[in-house]
Every structure is written in structure tokens, then in C-alpha cells.
N, C-alpha and C positions, 0 to 999 in steps of 0.2 A: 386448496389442495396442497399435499406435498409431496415432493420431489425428492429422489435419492441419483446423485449423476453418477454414472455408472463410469463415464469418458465422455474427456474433452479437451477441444484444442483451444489455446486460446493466440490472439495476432498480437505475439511480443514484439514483433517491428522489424523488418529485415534491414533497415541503414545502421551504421555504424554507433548513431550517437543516440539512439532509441532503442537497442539492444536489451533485455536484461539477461544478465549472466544465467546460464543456467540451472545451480545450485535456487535460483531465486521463482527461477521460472516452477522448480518442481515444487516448490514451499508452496507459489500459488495452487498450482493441482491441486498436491494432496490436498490443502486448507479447503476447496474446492469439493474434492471428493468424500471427504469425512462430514462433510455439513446436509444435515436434514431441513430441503430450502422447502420456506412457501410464497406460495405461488399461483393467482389464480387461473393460468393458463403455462403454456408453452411459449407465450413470446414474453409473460412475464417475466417466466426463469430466470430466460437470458438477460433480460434485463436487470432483473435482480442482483443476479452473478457477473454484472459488469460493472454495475453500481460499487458491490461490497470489494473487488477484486480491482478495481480500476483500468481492465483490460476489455476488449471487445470480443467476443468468443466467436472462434471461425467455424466449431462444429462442436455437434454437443449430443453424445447419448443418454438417457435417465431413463427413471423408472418411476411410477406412483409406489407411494407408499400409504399402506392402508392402516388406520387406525381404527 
């Protein structure tokens, strides 16, 4: 199946020395939100998008996309 994420948050790290800046934080987003993921469920996704992103995602809205 595939996936269009509509919104999502992802866990950049609240200590000091795990932070990323935020100009980096929204590069992941967008990169996040422009990508047509597959995926054969919803726990995929996230898995997917935690894979390709290196972050763990705390919430996440999407969409099917129908071909």
C-alpha cells in the first residue's frame, strides 16, 4: 500500500546534547511529507519513516494513496 503523511511529529529529544536544531528538524518533515512511502500496514509506516529519518515518530497523520 501507499502512504501520503499528511502530519507528523517526530521525538527530536528534549536534553541538551540530543537536540537537533530546528532549521534540521523541519528539513526532516518536509523530506517526510513530500515522500510517497510504502508500506504494508500502519505500523509499517512508522517503521519505515523511522528507518529512512533516523528518528522515532511520536504521532503521525496520513492518508492512502490510491493508484
Amino acid at each position: 500500500m501507499k502512504f501520503q503523511v499528511t502530519q507528523i511529529e517526530f521525538d527530536f529529544g528534549d536534553a541538551w546534547e540530543n537536540q537537533m536544531p530546528p532549521n534540521l528538524q523541519e528539513e526532516v518533515i518536509d523530506e517526510t511529507l513530500s515522500t510517497i512511502w510504502e508500506a504494508d500496514d500502519d505500523e509499517d509506516l512508522i517503521d519505515e519513516i523511522s528507518t529512512a529519518s533516523g528518528w522515532c515518530v511520536k504521532s503521525i497523520d496520513y492518508r492512502h494513496v490510491l493508484v
